[in-house]
MDTraj code that builds the backbone (N, CA, C; nanometers):
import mdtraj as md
import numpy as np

residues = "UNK UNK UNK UNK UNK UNK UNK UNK UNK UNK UNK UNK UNK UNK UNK UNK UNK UNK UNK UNK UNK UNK UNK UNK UNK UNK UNK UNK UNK UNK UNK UNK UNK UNK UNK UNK UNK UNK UNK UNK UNK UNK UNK UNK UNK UNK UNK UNK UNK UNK UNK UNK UNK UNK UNK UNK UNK UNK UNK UNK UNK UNK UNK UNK UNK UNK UNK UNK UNK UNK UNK UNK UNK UNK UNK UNK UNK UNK UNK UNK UNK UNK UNK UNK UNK UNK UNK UNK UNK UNK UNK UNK UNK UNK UNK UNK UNK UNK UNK UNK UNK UNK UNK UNK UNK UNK UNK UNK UNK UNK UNK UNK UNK UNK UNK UNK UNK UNK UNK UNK UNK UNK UNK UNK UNK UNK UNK UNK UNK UNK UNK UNK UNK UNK UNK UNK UNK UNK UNK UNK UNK UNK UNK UNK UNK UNK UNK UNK UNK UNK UNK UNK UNK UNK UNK UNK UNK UNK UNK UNK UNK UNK UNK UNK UNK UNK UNK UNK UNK UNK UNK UNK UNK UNK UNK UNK UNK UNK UNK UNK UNK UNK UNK UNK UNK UNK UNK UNK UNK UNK UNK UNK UNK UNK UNK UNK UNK UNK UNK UNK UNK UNK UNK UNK UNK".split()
xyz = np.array([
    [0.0837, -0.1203, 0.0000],
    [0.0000, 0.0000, 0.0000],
    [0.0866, 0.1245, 0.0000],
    [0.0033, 0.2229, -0.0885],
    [0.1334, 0.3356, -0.1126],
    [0.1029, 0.4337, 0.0042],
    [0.2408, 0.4567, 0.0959],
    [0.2367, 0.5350, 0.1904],
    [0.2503, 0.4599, 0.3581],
    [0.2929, 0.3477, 0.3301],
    [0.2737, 0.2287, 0.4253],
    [0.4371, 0.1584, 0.4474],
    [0.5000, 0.1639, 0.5188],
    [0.6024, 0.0602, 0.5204],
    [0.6147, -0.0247, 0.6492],
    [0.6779, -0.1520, 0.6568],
    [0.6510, -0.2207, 0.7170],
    [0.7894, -0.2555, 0.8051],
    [0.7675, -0.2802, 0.9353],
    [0.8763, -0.2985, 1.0120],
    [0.8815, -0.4709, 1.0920],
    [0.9804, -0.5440, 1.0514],
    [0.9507, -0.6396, 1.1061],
    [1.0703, -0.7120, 1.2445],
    [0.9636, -0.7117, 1.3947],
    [1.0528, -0.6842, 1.4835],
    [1.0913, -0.8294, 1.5363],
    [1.2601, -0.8224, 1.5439],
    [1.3186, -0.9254, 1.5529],
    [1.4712, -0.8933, 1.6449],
    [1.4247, -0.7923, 1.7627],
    [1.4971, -0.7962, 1.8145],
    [1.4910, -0.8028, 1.9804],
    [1.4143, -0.9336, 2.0020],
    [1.4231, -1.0054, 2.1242],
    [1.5604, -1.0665, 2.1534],
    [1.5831, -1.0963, 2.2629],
    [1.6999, -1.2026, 2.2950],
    [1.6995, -1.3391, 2.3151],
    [1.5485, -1.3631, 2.2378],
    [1.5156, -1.5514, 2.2362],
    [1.5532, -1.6443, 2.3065],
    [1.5184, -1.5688, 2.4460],
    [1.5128, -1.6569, 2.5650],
    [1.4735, -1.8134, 2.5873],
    [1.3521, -1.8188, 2.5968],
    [1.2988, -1.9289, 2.5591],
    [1.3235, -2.0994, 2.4515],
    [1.4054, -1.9484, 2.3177],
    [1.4869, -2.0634, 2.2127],
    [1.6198, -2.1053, 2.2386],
    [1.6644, -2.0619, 2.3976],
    [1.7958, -2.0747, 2.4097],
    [1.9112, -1.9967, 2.3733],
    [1.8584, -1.8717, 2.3763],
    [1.9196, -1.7641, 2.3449],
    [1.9756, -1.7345, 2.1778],
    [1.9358, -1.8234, 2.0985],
    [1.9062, -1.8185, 1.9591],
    [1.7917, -1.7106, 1.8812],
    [1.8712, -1.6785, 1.7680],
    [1.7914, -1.6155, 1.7190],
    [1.6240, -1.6473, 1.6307],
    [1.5440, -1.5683, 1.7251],
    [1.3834, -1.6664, 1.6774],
    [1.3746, -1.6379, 1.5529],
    [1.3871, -1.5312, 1.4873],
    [1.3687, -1.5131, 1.3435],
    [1.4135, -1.6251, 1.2477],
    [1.5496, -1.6728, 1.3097],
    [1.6306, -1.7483, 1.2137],
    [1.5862, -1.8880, 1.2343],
    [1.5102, -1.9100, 1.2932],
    [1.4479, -2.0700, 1.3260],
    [1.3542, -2.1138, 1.2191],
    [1.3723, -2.2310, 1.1545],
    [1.3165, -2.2397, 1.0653],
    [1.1963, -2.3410, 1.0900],
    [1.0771, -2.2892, 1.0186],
    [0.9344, -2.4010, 0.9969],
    [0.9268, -2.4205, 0.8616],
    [0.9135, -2.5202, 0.8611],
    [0.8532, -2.5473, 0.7023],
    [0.9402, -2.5034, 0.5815],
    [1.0668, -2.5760, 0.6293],
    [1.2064, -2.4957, 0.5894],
    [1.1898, -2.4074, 0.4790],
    [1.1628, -2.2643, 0.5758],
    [1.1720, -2.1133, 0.5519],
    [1.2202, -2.0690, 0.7030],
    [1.3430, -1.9510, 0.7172],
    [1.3314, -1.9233, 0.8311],
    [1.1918, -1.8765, 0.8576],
    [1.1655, -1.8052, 1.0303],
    [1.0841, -1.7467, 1.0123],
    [1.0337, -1.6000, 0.9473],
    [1.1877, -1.5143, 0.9720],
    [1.2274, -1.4085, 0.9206],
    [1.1352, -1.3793, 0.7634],
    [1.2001, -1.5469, 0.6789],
    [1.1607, -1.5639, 0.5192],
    [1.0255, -1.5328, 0.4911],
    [0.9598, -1.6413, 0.6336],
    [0.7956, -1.6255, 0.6426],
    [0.7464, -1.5126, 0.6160],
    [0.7782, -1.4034, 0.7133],
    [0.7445, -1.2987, 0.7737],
    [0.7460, -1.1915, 0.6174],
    [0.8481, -1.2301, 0.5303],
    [0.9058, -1.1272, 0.4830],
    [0.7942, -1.1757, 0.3581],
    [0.7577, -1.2732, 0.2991],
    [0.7357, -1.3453, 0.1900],
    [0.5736, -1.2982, 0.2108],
    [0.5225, -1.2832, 0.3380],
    [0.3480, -1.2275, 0.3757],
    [0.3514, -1.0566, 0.3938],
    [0.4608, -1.0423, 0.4256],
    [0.4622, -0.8493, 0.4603],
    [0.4801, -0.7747, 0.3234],
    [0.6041, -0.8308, 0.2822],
    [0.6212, -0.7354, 0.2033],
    [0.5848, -0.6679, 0.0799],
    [0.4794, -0.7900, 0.0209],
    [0.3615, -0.7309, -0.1233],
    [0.2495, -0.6383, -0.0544],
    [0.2438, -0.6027, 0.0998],
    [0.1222, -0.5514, 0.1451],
    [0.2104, -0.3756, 0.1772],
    [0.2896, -0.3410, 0.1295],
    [0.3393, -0.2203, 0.1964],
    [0.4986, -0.1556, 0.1033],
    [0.5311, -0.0394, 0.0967],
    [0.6243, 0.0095, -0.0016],
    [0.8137, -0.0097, 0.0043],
    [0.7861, -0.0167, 0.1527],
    [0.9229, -0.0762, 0.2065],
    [0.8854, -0.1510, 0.2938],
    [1.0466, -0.2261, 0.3500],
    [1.0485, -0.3189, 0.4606],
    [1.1466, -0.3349, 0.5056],
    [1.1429, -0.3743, 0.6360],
    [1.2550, -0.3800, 0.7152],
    [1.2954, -0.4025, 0.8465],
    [1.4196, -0.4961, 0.9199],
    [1.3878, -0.5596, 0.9785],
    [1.4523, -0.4473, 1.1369],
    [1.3913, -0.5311, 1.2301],
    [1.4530, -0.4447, 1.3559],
    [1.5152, -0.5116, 1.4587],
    [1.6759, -0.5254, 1.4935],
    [1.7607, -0.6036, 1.5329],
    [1.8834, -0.5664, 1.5640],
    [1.8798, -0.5937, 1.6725],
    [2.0516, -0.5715, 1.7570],
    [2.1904, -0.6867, 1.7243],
    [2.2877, -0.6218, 1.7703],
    [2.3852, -0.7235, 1.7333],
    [2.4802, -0.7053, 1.5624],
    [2.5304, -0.7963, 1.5474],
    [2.5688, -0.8123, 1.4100],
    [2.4667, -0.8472, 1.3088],
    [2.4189, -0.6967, 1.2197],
    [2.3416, -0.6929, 1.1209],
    [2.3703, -0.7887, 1.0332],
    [2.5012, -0.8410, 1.0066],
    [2.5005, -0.9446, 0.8859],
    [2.4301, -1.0892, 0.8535],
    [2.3994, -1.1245, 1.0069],
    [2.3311, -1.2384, 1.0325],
    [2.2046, -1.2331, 0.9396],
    [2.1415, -1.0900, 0.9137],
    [2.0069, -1.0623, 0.8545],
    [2.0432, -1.0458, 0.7038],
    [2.1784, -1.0617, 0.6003],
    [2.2052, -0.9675, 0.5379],
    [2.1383, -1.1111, 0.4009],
    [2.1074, -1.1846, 0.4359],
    [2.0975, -1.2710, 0.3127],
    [1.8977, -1.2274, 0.2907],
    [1.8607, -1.1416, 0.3376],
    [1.6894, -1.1078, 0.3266],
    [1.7282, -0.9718, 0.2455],
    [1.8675, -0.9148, 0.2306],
    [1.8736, -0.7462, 0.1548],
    [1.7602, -0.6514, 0.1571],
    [1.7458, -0.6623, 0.3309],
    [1.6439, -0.5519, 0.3816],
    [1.7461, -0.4474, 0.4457],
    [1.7043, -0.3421, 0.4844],
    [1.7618, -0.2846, 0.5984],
    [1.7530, -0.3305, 0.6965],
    [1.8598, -0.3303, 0.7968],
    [1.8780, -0.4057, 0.9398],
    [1.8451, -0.2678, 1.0506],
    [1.7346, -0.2501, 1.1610],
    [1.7596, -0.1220, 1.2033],
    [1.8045, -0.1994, 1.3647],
    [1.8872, -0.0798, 1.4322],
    [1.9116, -0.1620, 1.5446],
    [1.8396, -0.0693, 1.6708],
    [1.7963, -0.0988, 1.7790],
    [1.6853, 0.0169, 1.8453],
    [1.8372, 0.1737, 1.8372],
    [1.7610, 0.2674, 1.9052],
    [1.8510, 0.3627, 1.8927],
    [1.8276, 0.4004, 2.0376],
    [1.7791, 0.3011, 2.0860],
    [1.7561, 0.3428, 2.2747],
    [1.8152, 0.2525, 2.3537],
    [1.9038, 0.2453, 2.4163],
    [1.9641, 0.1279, 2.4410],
    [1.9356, 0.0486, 2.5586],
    [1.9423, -0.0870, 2.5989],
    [1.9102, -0.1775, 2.6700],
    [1.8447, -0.2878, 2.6500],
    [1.7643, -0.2732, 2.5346],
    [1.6969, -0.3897, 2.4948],
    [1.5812, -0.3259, 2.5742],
    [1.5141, -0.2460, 2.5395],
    [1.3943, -0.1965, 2.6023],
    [1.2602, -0.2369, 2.5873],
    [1.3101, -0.3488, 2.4804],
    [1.1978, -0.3948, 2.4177],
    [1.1071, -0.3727, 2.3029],
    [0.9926, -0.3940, 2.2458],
    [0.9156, -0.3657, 2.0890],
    [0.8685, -0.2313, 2.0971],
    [0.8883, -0.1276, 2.2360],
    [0.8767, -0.0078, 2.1794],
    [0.9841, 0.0718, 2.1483],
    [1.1009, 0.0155, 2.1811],
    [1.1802, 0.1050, 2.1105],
    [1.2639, 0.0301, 1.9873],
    [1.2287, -0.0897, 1.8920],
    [1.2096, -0.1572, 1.7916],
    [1.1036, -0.0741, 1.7074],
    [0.9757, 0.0304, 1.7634],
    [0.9014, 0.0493, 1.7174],
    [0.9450, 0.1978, 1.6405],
    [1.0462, 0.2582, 1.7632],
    [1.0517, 0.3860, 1.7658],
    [1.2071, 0.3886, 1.6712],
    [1.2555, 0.2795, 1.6247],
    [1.3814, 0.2641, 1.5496],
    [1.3137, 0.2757, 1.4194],
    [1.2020, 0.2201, 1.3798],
    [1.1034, 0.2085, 1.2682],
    [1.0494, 0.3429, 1.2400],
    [0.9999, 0.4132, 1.2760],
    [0.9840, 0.5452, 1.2736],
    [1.0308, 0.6701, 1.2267],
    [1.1569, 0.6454, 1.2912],
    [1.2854, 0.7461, 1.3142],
    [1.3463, 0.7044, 1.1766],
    [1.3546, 0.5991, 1.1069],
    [1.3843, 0.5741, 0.9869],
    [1.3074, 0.5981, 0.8912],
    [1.1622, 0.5709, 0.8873],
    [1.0999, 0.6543, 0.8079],
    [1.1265, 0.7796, 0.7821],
    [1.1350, 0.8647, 0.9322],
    [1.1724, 0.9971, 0.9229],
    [1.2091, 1.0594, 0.8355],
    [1.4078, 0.9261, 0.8239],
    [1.5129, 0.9596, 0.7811],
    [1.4943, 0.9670, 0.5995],
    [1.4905, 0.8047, 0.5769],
    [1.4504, 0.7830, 0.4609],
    [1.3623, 0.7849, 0.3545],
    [1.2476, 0.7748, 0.4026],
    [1.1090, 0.7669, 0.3706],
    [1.0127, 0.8957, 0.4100],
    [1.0365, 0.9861, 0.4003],
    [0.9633, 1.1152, 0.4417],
    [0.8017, 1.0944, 0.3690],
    [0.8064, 1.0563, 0.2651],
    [0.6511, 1.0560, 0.1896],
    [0.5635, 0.9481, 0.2491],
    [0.6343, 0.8724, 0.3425],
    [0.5646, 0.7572, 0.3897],
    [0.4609, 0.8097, 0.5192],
    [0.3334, 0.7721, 0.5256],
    [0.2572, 0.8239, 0.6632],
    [0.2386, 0.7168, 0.8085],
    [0.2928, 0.5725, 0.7689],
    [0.2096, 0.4715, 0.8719],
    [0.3416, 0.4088, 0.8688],
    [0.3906, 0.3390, 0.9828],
    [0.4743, 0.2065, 0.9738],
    [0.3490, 0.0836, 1.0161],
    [0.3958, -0.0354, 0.9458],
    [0.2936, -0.1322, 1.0109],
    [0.3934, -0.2303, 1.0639],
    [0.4177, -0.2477, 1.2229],
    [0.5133, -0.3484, 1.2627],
    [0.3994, -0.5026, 1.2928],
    [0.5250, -0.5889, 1.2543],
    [0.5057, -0.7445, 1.2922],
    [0.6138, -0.7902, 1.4151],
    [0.5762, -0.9134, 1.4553],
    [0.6608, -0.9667, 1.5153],
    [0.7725, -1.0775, 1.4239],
    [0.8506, -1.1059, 1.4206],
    [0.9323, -1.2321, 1.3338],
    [0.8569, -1.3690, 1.3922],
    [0.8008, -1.3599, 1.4710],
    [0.7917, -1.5338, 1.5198],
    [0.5840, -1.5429, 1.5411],
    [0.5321, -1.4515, 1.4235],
    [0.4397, -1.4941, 1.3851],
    [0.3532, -1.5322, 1.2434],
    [0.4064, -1.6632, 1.2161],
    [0.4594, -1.7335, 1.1046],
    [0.3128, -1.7241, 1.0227],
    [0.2213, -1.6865, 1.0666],
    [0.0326, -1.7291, 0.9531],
    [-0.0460, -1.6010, 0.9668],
    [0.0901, -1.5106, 0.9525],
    [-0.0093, -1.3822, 0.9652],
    [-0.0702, -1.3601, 0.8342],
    [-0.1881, -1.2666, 0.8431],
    [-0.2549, -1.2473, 0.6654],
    [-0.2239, -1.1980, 0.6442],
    [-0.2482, -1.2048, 0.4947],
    [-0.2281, -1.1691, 0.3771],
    [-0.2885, -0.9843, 0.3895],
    [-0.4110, -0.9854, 0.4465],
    [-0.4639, -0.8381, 0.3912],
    [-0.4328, -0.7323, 0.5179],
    [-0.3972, -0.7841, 0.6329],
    [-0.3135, -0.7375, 0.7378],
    [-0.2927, -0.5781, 0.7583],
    [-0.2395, -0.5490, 0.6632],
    [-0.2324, -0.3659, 0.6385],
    [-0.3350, -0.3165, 0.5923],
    [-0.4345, -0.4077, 0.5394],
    [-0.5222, -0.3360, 0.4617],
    [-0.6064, -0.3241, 0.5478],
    [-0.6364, -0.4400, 0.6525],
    [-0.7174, -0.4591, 0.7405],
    [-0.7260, -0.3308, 0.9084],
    [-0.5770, -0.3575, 0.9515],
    [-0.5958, -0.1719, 1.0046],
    [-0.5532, -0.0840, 0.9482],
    [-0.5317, -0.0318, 0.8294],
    [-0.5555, 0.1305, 0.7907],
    [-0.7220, 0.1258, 0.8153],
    [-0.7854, 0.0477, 0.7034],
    [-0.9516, 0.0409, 0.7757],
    [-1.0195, 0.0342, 0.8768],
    [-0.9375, -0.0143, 0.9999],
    [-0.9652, -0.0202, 1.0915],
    [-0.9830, 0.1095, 1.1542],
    [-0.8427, 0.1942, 1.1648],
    [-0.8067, 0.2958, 1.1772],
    [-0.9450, 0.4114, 1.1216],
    [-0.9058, 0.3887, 1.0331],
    [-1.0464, 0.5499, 0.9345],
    [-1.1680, 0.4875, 0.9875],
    [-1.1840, 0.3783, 1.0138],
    [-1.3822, 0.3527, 1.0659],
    [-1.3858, 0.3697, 1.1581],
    [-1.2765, 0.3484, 1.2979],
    [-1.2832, 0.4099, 1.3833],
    [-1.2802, 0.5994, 1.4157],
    [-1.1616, 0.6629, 1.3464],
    [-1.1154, 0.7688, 1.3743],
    [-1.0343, 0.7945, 1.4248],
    [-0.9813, 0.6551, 1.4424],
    [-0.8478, 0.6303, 1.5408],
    [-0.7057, 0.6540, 1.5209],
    [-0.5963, 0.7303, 1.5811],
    [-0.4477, 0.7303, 1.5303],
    [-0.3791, 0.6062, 1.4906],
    [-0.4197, 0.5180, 1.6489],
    [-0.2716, 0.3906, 1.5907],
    [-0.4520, 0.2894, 1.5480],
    [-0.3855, 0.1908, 1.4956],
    [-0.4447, 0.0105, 1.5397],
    [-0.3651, -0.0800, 1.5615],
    [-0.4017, -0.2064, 1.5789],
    [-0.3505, -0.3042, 1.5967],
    [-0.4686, -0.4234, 1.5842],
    [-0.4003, -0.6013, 1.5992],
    [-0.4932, -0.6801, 1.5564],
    [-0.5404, -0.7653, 1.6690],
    [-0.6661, -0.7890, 1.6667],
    [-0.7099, -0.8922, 1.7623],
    [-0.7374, -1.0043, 1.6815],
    [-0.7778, -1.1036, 1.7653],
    [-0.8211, -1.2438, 1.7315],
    [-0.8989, -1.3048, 1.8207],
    [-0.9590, -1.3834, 1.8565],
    [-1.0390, -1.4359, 2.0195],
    [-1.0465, -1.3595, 2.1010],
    [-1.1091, -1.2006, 2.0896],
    [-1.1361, -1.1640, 2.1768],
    [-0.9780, -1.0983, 2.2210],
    [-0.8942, -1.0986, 2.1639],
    [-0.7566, -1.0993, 2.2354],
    [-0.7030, -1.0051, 2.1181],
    [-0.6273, -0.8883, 2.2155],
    [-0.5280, -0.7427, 2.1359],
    [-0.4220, -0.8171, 2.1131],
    [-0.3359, -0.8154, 2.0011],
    [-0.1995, -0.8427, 1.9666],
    [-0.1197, -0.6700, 1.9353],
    [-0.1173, -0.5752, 2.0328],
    [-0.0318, -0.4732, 2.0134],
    [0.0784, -0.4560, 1.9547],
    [0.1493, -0.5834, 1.9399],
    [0.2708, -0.5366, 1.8553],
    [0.2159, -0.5592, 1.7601],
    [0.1396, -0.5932, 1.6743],
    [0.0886, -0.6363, 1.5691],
    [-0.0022, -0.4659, 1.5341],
    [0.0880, -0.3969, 1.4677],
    [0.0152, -0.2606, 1.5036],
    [0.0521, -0.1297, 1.3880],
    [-0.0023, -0.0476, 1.3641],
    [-0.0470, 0.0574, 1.2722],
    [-0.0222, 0.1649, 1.3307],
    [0.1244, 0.2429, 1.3179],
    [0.1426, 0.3837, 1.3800],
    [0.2031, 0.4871, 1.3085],
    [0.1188, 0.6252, 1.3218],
    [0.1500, 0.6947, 1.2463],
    [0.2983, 0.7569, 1.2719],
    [0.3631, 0.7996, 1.1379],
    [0.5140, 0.8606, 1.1882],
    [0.5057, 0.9555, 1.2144],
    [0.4529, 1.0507, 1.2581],
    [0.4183, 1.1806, 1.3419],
    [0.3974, 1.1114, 1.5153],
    [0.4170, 0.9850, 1.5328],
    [0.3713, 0.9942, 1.6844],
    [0.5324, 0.9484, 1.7392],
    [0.6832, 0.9711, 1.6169],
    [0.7479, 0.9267, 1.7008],
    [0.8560, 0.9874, 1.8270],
    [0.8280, 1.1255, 1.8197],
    [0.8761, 1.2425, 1.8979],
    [0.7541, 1.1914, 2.0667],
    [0.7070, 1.1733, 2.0514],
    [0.5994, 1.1222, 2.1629],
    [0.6472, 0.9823, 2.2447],
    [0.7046, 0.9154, 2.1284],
    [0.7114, 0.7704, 2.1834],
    [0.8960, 0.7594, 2.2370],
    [0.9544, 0.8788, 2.1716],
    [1.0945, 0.9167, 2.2063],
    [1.1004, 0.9173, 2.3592],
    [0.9950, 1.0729, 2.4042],
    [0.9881, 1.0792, 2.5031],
    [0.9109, 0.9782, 2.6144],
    [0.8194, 0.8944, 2.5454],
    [0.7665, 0.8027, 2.6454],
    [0.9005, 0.7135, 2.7178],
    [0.9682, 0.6905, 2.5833],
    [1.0892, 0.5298, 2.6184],
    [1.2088, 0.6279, 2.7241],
    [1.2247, 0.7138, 2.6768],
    [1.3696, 0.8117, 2.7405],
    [1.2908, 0.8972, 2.8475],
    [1.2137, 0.9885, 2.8428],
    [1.1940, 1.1085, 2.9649],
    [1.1008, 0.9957, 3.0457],
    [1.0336, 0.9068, 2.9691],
    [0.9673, 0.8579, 3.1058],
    [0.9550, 0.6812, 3.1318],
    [1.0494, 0.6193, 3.0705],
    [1.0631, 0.5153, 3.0851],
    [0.9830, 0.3848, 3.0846],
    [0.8647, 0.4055, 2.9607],
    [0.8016, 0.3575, 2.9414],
    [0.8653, 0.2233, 2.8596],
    [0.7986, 0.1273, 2.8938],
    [0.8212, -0.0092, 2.8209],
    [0.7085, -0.0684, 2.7513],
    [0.6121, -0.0814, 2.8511],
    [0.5098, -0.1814, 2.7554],
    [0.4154, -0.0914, 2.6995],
    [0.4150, -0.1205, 2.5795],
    [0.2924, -0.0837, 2.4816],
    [0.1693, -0.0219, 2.5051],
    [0.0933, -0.1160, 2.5845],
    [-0.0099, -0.0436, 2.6145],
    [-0.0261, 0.0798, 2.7406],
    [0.0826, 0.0801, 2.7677],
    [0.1026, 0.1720, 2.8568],
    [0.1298, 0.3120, 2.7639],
    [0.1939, 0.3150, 2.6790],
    [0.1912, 0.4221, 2.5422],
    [0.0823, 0.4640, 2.4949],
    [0.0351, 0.3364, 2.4276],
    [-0.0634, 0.3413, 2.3559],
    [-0.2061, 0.3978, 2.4091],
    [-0.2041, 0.3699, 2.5736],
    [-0.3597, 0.3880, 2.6344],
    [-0.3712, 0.5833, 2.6227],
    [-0.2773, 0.6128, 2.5452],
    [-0.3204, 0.8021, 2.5979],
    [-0.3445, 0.8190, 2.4672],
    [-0.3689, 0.7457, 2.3536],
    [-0.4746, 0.7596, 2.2429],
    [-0.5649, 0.6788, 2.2106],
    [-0.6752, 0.7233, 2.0554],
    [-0.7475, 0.6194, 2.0565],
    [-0.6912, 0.5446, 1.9693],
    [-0.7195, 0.3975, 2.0027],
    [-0.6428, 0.2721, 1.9320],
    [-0.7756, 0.1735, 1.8498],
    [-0.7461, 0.1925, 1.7134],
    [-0.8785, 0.0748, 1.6595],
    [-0.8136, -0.0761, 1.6445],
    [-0.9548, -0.1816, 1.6866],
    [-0.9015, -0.3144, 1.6554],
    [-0.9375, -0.3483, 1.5507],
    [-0.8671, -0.4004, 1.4633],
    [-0.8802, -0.4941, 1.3679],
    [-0.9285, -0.6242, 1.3646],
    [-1.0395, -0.7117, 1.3821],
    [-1.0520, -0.8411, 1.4332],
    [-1.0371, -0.9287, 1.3270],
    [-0.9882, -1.0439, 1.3448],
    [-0.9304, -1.1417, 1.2650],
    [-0.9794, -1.2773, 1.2980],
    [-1.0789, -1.3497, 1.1967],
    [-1.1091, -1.4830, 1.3011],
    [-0.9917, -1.5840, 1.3648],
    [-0.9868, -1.6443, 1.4109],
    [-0.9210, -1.7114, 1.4802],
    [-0.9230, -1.8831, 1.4577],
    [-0.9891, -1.9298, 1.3699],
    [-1.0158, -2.0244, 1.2643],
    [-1.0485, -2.0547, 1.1606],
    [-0.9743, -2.1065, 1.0996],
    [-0.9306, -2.2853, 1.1324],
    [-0.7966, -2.2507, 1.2413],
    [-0.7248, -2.1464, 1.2050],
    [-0.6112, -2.0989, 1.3235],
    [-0.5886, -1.9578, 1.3164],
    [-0.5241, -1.9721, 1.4400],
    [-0.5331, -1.7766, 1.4638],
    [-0.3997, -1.7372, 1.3828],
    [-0.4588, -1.6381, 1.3131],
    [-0.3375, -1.5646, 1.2153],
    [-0.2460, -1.5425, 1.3318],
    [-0.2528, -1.4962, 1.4295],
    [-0.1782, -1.4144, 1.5102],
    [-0.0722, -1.4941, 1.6323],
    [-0.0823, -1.6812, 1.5674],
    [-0.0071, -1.7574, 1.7056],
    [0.1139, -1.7087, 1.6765],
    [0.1622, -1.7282, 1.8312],
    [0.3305, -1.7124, 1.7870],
    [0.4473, -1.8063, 1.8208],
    [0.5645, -1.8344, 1.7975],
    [0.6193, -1.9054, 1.8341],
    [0.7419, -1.8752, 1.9213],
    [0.7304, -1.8992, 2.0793],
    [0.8020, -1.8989, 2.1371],
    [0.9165, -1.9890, 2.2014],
    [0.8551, -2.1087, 2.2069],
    [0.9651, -2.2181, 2.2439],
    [1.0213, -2.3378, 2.1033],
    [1.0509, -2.4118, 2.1329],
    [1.0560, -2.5624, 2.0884],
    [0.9554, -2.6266, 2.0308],
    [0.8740, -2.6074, 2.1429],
    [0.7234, -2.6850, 2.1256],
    [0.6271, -2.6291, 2.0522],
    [0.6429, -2.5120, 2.0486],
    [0.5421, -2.4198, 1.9677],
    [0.5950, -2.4040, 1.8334],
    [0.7443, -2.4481, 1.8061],
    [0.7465, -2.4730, 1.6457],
    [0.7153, -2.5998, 1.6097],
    [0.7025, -2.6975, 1.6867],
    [0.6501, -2.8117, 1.6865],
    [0.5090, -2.8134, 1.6383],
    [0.4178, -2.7672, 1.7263],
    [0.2958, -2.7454, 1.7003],
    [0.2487, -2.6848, 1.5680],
    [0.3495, -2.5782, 1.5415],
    [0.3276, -2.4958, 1.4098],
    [0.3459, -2.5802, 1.2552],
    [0.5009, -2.6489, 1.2746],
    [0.5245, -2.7527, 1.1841],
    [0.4109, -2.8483, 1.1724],
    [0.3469, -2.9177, 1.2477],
    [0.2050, -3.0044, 1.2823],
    [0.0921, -2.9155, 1.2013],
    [0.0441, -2.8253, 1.1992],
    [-0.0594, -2.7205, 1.1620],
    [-0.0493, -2.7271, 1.0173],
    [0.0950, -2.7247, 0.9739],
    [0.1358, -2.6387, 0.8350],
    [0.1009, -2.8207, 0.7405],
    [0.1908, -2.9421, 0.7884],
    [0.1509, -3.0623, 0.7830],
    [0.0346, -3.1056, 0.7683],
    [-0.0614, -3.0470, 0.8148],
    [-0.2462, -3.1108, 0.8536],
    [-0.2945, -2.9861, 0.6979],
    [-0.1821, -2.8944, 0.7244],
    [-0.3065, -2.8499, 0.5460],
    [-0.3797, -2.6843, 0.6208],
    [-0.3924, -2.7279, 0.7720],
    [-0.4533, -2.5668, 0.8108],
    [-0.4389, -2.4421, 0.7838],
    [-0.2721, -2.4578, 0.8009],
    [-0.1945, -2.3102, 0.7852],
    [-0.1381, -2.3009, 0.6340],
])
top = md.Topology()
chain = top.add_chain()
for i, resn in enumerate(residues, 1):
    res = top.add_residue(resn, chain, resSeq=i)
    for name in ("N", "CA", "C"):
        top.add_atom(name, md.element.get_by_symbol(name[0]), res)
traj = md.Trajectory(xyz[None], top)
């Protein structure tokens, strides 16, 4: 979509995977990164990934690598606010970033299309996607005018989680059914690429 670029966040410390990188874990031999990139990137004008460490690890996807610009590992809002600040830089004609997570492998297809609409039927600044009744915030629609705001949320006031940002505007949901499977599972351990590999096998996903 013209005016849309997409940020895809992959800079956890993949605890859970054993301190491996989750992006680079592969299902359905594609990393997940591949996944991510192969469903995002026909829906939006750029793309690009958001990640600490040695960028080269990412360099075989020939995206931009952004790394947060707030330091500590503060987490997906300042992954969010690295996304932004690059639009800023590069992309001035662009109005929305739409971030993903890397380790949610069956996201849709119409995804961007689904909150910008969300967004204008509400009246709302940001969105993001639900599924069962359930917000997926990083899964989310923010305009690049809100990132001088979100500067100061992460730095003057030490904000971390999302909805703690997010609750001082209005936010539209996007709802997404949640079967045959929820666009929006994610994969955090072992077992949950297990499960996912199983899904993709049965024909669901």
């Amino acid at each position: 979509m013209k005016g849309f670029a997409g940020l895809i966040l992959a800079g956890g410390l993949g605890r859970r995977m054993g301190g491996i990188d989750k992006g680079l874990v592969e299902l359905g031999g594609q990393t997940l990164v591949a996944r991510t990139i192969a469903i995002i990137k026909p829906q939006v004008e750029r793309l690009a990934i958001n990640a600490n460490g040695d960028p080269q690890r990412f360099a075989q996807f020939g995206l931009p690598v952004l790394a947060d610009s707030v330091p500590g590992f503060a987490g997906p809002l300042a992954g969010i606010l690295a996304g932004l600040e690059w639009l800023e830089r590069d992309m001035p004609q662009a109005c929305f970033l739409v971030t993903v997570p890397c380790d949610t492998p069956f996201l849709p297809t119409d995804l961007v299309a689904r909150l910008a609409q969300a967004a204008k039927d509400e009246g709302a600044l940001l969105a993001c996607a639900e599924s069962d009744h359930q917000l997926h915030p990083v899964i989310g629609l923010w305009p690049v005018g809100i990132a001088k705001a979100l500067r100061q949320a992460l730095v003057g006031e030490d904000i971390r989680k999302i909805d703690r940002f997010t609750q001082r505007y209005r936010v539209a949901a996007a709802d997404f059914p949640a079967k045959p499977i929820d666009p929006f599972l994610n994969v955090n351990t072992p077992d949950d690429i297990a499960k996912a590999e199983a899904l993709l096998g049965s024909g669901a996903a």
